[in-house]
LOSEKE-504149 format. One record per residue (C-alpha): x, y, z; residue in one letter. Coordinates in steps of 0.5 Angstrom, whole numbers, padded with zeros to 4 digits, always signed. Layout:
XYZa...
END
This chain:
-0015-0010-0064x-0010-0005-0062x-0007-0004-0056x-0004+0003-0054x+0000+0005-0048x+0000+0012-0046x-0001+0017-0040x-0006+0017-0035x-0010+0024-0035x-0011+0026-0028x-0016+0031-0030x-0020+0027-0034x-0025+0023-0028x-0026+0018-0033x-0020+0016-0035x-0018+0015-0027x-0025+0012-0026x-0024+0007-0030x-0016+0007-0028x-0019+0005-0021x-0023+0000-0024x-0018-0003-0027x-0013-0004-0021x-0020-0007-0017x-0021-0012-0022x-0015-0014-0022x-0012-0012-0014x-0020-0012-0010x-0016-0014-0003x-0014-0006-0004x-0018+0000-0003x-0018+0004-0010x-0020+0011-0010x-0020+0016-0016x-0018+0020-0012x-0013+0016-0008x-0010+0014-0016x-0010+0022-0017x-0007+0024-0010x-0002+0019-0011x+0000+0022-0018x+0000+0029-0016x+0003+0029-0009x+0009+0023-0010x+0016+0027-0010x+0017+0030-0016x+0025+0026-0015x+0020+0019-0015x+0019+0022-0023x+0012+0018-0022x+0008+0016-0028x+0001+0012-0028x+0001+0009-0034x-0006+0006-0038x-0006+0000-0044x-0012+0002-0048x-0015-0003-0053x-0020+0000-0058x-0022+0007-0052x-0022+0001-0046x-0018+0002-0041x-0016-0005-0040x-0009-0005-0036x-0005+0001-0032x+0002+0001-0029x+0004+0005-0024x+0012+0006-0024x+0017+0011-0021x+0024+0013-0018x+0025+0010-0011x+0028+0016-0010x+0027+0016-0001x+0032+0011-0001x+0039+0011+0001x+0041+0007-0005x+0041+0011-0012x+0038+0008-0019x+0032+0004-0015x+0026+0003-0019x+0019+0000-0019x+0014-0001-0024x+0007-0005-0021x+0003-0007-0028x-0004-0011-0028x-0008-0012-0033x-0015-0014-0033x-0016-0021-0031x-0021-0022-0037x-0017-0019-0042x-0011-0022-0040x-0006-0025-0048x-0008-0018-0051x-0001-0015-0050x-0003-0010-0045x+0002-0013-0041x+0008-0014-0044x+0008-0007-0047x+0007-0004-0041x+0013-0006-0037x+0018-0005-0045x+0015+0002-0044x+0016+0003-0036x+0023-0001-0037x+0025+0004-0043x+0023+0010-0039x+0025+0008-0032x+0032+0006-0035x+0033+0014-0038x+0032+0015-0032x+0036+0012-0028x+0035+0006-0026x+0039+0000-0026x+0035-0004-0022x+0027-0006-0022x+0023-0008-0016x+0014-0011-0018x+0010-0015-0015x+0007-0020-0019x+0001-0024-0017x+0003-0031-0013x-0001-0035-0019x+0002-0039-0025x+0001-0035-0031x+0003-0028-0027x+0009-0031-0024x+0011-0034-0031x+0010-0028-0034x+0015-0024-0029x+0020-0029-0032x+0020-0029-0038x+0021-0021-0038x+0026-0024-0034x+0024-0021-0027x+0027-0026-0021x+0023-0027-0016x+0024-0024-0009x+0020-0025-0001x+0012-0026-0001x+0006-0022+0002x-0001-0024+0004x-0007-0020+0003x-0011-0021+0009x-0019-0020+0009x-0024-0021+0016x-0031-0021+0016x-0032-0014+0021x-0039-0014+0020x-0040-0022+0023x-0033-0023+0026x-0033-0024+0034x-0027-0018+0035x-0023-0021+0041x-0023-0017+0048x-0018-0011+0047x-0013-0013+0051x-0012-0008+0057x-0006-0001+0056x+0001-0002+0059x+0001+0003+0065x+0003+0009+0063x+0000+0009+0056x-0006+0013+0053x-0010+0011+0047x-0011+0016+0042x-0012+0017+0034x-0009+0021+0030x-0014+0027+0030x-0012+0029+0036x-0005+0030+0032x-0008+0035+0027x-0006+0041+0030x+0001+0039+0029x+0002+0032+0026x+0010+0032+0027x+0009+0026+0032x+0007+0022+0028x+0012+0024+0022x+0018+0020+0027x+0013+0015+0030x+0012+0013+0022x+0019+0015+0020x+0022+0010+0025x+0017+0004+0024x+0017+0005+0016x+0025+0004+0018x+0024-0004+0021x+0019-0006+0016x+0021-0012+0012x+0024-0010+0005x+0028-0010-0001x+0029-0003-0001x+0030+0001+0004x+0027+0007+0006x+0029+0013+0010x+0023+0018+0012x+0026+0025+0012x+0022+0031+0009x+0016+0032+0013x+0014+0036+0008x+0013+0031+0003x+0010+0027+0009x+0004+0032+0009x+0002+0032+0003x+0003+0024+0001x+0002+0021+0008x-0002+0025+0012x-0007+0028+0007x-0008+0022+0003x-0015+0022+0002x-0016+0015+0004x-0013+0017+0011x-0019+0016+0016x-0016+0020+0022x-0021+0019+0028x-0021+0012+0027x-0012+0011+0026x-0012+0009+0034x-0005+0011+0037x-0002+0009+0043x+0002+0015+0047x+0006+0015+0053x+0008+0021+0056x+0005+0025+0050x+0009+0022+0045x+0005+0018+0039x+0010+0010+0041x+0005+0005+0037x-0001+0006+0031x-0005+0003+0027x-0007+0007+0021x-0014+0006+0017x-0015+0008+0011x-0023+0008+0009x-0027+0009+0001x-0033+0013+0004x-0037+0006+0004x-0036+0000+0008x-0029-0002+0006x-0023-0001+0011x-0016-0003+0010x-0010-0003+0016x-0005+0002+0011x+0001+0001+0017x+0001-0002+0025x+0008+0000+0028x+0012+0000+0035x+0017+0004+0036x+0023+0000+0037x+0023+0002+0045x+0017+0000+0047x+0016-0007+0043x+0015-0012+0047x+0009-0009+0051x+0003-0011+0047x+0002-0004+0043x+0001-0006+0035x-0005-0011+0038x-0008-0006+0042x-0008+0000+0037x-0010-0006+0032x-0016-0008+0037x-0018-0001+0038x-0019+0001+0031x-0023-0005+0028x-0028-0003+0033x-0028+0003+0031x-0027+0002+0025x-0035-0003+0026x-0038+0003+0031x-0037+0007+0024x-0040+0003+0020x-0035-0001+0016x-0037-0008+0014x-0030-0011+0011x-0023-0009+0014x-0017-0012+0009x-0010-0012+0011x-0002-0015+0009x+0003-0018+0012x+0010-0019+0009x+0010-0028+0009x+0016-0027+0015x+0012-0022+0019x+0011-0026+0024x+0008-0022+0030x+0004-0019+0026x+0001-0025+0022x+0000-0028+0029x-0003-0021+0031x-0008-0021+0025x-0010-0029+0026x-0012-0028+0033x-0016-0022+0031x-0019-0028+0025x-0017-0024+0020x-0015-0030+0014x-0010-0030+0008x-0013-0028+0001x-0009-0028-0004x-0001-0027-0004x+0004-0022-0008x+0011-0024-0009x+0017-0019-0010x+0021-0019-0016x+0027-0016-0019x+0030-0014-0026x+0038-0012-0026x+0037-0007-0033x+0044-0008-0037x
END
């Protein structure tokens, strides 16, 4: 059996499909779409130098890795590399190969250090140290039961402060550019990232297919977006919470689990059975926000990082 690592052809819809395939046999606790895998491949900066990467054993694609530049951050020579191979045809070298190729490109390009999630189980977490990745922070993956779950009372608006959805932004989405600008600024991070090109929003983050506009609850004061949370859908009964932010001014005030409680019910209204989420291990807030809404841990991801040279 041989195993080839080449690129991803985004005009092929087999080839994506079984890349999308792949990555939720590996990752089921996010939402994977062809079209999503495409849209992120095509629209990610052109500065990010982006790859999709497929291992292939005999014309099966049996692992994918995801790499590129972080180019949105004010520190150069950043990289990331995301490899996951299929669980049932793990020790074949897809692994391996993919992270020599990813690291001999990502190095070319730049890059002298190396960020990847890793999967928090024995045989993952070995393999990132023996390719000599040292463990960084933790997330959870969080599911809950949308269908069978008893969602909570919402809790009442603030004075003064308006429930919306992002739908109602379409005209003009700058708003809600700044407000994802500045909470993506304060989420717990090893890299940080600075939101400046709204352009390259719009066609990342605000045209991404799997942005469900009209059930991403808003709070506005004074017409101002202040606090979301952003739902991504699959086109079947799958949702999953992308973002829930406040800006800095109006923390404090109970918005993250408000627009958070609105969209879940929403998100059920609508037909969506299971709703997914994740949360950084030092979140707090937020991981008590999700447990009050019944929302249990899944599955676990940590952070590594490869100094190069």
């Amino acid at each position: 059996m041989t195993v080839l690592v080449r690129d991803l052809r985004p005009d092929d819809p087999a080839d994506v499909a079984a890349f999308a395939h792949v990555r939720h046999l590996a990752l089921p606790y996010i939402l994977w779409t062809p079209e999503a895998v495409v849209h992120r491949l095509v629209h990610t900066h052109p500065d990010a130098r982006s790859r999709s990467l497929v291992a292939e054993e005999d014309g099966e694609t049996i692992g994918t890795a995801q790499i590129g530049l972080v180019h949105d951050s004010p520190e150069p020579g950043q990289g990331y590399l995301n490899v996951y191979v299929r669980p049932d045809r793990v020790r074949r070298g897809a692994g391996g190969l993919l992270v020599r190729t990813s690291e001999e490109y990502l190095a070319a390009e730049g890059a002298t250090k190396l960020f990847a999630w890793v999967l928090d189980e024995p045989a993952d977490l070995a393999f990132a140290l023996r390719h000599g990745y040292a463990r960084r922070r933790s997330a959870h993956f969080l599911r809950l039961d949308l269908a069978n779950a008893t969602l909570p009372d919402p809790p009442p608006p603030p004075p003064g402060v308006e429930l919306r959805t992002a739908a109602d932004f379409a005209d003009d989405p700058r708003p809600m550019f700044e407000l994802d600008a500045e909470t993506l600024a304060d989420e717990p991070s090893d890299v940080d990232v600075e939101f400046t090109d709204y352009e390259a929003w719009l066609a990342e983050t605000w045209r991404h297919p799997l942005l469900n506009r009209e059930l991403t609850s808003v709070a506005v004061v004074d017409g101002r977006p202040v606090a979301f949370s952003v739902a991504y859908t699959d086109g079947g009964t799958r949702y999953s919470t992308a973002m829930t932010g406040t800006v800095r001014a109006h923390r404090g005030r109970g918005l993250a689990k408000l627009t958070k409680t609105d969209s879940l019910r929403r998100a059920r209204a609508a037909g969506c059975t299971e709703a997914l989420t994740g949360n950084d291990t030092d979140n707090g807030p937020m991981l008590a926000v999700n447990k009050w809404l019944g929302y249990e841990t899944c599955g676990t991801e940590v952070r590594h990082v490869r100094e190069l040279g």
